[in-house]
C-alpha positions in Angstrom: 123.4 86.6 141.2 119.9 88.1 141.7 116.6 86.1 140.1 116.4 87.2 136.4 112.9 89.7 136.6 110.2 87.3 134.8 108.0 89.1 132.0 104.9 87.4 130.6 103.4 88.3 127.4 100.0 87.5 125.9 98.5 87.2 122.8 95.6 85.4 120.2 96.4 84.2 117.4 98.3 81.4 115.8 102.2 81.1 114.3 101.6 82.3 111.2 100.1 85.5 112.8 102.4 88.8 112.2 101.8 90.0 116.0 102.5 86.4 116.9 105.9 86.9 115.1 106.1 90.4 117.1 106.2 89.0 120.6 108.7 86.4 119.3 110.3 89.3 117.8 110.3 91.2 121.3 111.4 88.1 123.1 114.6 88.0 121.2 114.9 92.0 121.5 114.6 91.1 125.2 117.8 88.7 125.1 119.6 90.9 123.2 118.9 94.1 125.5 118.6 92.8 128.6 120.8 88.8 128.7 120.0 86.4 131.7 118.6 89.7 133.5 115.2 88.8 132.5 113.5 86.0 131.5 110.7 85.9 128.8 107.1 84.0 128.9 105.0 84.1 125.6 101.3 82.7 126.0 101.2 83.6 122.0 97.6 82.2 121.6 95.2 82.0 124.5 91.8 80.9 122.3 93.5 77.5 121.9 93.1 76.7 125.6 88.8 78.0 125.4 89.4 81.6 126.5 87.9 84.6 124.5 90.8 87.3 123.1 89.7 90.3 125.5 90.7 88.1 128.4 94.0 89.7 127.8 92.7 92.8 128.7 91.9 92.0 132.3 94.9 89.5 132.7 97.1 92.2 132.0 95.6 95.0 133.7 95.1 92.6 137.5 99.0 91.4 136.6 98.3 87.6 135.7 100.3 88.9 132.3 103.1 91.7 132.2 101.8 93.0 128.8 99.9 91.7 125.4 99.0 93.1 122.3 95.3 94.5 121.3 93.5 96.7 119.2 93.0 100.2 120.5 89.1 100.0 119.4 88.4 98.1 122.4 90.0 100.3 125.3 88.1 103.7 123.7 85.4 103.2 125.9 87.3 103.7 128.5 89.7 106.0 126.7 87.9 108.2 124.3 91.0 109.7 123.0 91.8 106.6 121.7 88.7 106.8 119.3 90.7 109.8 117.0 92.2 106.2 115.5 88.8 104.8 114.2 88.3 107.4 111.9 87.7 105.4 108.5 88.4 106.3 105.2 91.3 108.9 106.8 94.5 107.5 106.4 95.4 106.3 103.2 99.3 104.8 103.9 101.7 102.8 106.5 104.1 106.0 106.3 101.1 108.6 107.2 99.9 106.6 110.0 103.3 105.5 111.6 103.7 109.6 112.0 101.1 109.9 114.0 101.7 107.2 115.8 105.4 108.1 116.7 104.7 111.7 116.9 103.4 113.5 119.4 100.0 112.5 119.6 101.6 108.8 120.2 102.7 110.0 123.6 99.7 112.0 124.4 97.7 109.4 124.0 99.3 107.0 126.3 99.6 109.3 128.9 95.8 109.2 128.3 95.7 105.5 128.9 97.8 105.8 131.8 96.2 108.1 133.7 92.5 106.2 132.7 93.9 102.6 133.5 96.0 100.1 134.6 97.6 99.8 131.9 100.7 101.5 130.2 101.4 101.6 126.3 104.9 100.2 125.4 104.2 100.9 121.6 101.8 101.0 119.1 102.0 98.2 116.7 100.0 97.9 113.0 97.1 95.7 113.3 96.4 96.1 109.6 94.3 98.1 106.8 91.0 96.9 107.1 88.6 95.5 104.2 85.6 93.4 103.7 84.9 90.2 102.8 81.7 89.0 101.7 80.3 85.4 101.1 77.5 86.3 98.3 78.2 89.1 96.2 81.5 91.8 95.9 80.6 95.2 98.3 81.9 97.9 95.9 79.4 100.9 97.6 76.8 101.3 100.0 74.2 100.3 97.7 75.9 96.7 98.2 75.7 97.4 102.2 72.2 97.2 102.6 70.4 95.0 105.1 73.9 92.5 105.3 75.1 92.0 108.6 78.4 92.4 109.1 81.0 91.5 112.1 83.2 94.0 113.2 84.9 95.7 116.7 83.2 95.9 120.2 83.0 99.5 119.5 80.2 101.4 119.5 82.0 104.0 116.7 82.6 101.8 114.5 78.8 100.1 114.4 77.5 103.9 113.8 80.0 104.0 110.8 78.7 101.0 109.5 75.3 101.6 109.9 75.5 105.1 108.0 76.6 102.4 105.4 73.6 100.2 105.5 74.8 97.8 107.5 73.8 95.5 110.5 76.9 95.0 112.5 77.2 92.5 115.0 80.6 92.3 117.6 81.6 88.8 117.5 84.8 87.9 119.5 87.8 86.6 117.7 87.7 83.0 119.3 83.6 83.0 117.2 84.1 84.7 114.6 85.6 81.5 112.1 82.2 79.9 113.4 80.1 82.9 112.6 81.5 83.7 108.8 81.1 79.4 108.4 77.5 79.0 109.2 76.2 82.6 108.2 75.4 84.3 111.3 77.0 87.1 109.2 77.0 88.3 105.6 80.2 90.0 105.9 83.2 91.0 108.1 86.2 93.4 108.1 89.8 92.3 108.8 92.9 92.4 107.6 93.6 89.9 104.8 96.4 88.4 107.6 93.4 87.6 109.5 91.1 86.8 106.8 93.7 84.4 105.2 94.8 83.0 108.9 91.5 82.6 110.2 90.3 80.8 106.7 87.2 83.5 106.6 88.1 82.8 103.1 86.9 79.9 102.5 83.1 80.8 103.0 84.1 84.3 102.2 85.0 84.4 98.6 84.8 87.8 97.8 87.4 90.6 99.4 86.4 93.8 98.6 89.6 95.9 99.4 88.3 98.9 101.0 91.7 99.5 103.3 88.8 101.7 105.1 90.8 101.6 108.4 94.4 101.1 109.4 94.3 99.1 112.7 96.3 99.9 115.8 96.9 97.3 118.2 98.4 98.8 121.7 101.5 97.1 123.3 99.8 97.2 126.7 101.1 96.5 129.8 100.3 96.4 133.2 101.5 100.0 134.7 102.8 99.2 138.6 104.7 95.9 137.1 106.3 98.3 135.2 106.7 101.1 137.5 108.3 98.0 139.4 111.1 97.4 137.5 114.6 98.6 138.1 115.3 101.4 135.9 118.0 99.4 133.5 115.3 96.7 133.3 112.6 99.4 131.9 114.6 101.4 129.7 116.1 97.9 128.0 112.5 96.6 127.6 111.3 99.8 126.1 114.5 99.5 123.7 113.6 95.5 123.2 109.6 96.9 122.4 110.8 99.7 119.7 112.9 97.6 118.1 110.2 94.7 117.8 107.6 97.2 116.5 109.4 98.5 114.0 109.7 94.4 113.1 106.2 94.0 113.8 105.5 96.7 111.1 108.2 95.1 108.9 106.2 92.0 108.8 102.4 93.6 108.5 103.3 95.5 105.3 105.1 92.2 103.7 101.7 90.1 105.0 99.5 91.8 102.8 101.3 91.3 99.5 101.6 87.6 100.8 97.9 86.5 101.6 97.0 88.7 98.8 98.6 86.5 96.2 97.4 83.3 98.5 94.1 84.6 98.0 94.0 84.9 94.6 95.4 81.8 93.9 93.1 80.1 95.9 90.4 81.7 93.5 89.0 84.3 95.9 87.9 87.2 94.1 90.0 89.9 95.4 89.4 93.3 93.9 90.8 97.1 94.7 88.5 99.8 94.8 88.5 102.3 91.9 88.5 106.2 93.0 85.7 106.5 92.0 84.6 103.7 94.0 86.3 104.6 97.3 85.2 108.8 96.9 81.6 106.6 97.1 82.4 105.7 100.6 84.2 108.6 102.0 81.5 110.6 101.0 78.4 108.3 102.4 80.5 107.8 105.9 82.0 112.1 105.7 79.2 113.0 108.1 79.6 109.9 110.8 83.6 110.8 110.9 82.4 114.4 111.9 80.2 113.5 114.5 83.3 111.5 115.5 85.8 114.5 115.0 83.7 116.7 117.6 83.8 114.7 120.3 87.5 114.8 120.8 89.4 118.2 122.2 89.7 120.1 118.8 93.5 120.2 120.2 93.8 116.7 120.0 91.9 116.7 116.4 94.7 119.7 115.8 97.5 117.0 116.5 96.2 114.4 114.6 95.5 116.4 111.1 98.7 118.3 111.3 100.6 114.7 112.1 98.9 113.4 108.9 99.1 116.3 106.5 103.2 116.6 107.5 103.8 113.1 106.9 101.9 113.6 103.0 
């Protein structure tokens, strides 16, 4: 009987975490697909042991890890294309942004990130709506934006975006971030309410302001010659084993919000929803940022996206 073919997967965050349940998720997709002919590692939460989050990055990409999960914000230095994602205040719903991710501009854009790295993309799973969470006062428009400082993404898009808003933004990593909302390094930060709740941002933070400006995408990367490696039975069952623990993945993100939403509240965090009114505020203080965005990219690519997004309405 040949070795089983090993397959280590990282991630960052704790049990309760819904792309912690997603590698669990894929591990059992793996079983099911693929029996005793592989065998499955999960390091589901590398901050524990002192490492930063974007460690997985390079452990994946020199082989020390198979594959990990992580937000497509911090690859699009290295692959702009990736940046047509951080376009804020764009996609209003789950269903609208799961077409463009399974569509064709899915598989553009990780032949974009194979041909620019080591790395392959497996799947793209939901890494949240985005919305902000302040410690003194509710942000319900840019008026309420000025001179705070705010955490968000190594990215250098997104800090243009928030400064339009009036902003300071400051990238923290993950692993600092509790430490940075607790002893008010920062005045605000953006996250999921998974992340907010998981994290306990909330219990400095006590306002959430739910903006849902962005819908986070968090790559299913993987390092591309282990891959290549494989047999070809092995690869096509672990790309079966990764679809079906997305779609999980995505299963769980949606239920999260409702979840930590009602946590939230009844921890007596003031959670509020935009109005329109409120929301039209921010899409029209931030229209000209996502424009100088929008012409960076091929206008094909900006083609793909738009028609993805307005077919899926």
């Amino acid at each position: 009987m040949t070795n089983p073919v090993k397959i280590r997967f990282g991630g960052y965050q704790g049990p309760n975490s819904v792309h912690t349940r997603g590698g669990l998720a894929f591990g059992d997709c793996l079983k099911q697909e693929l029996g005793d002919a592989v065998s499955f590692e999960f390091d589901d939460n590398i901050v524990e042991r002192g490492q930063k989050a974007s460690d997985l990055l390079s452990m994946v990409e020199t082989g020390e890890l198979d594959g990990c999960y992580f937000s497509s914000s911090y690859l699009a230095g290295r692959v702009p294309e990736l940046g047509v994602f951080d376009q804020h205040f764009v996609v209003p719903d789950r269903t609208r942004a799961y077409a463009i991710l399974d569509g064709a501009l899915g598989k553009q854009l990780a032949h974009c990130v194979a041909e620019k790295t080591g790395y392959c993309v497996l799947d793209f799973w939901d890494n949240g709506f985005r919305h902000i969470s302040s410690r003194d006062t509710m942000i319900v428009s840019p008026a309420d934006c000025q001179q705070l400082k705010i955490r968000t993404l190594a990215n250098e898009d997104h800090k243009d975006l928030f400064r339009t808003l009036g902003f300071e933004p400051l990238a923290i990593d993950v692993r600092d971030l509790p430490g940075a909302v607790r002893d008010g390094t920062v005045d605000a930060q953006e996250n999921p309410l998974t992340n907010i709740y998981n994290f306990k941002l909330h219990e400095t933070h006590r306002h959430i302001s739910l903006t849902g400006h962005l819908l986070g995408v968090a790559l299913a990367l993987f390092n591309r010659h282990n891959v290549e490696a494989w047999p070809p039975h092995i690869r096509e069952g672990v790309m079966r084993a990764m679809r079906a623990a997305t779609l999980r993945q995505r299963q769980l993100a949606d239920e999260d919000d409702a979840i930590c939403t009602e946590r939230l509240r009844a921890e007596g965090v003031n959670v509020r929803t935009l109005s329109a009114a409120e929301r039209a505020a921010f899409v029209a203080a931030t229209a000209p940022q996502i424009e100088k965005l929008r012409s960076k990219f091929d206008p094909a690519l900006v083609a793909m996206f738009d028609r993805s997004l307005h077919h899926s309405s």
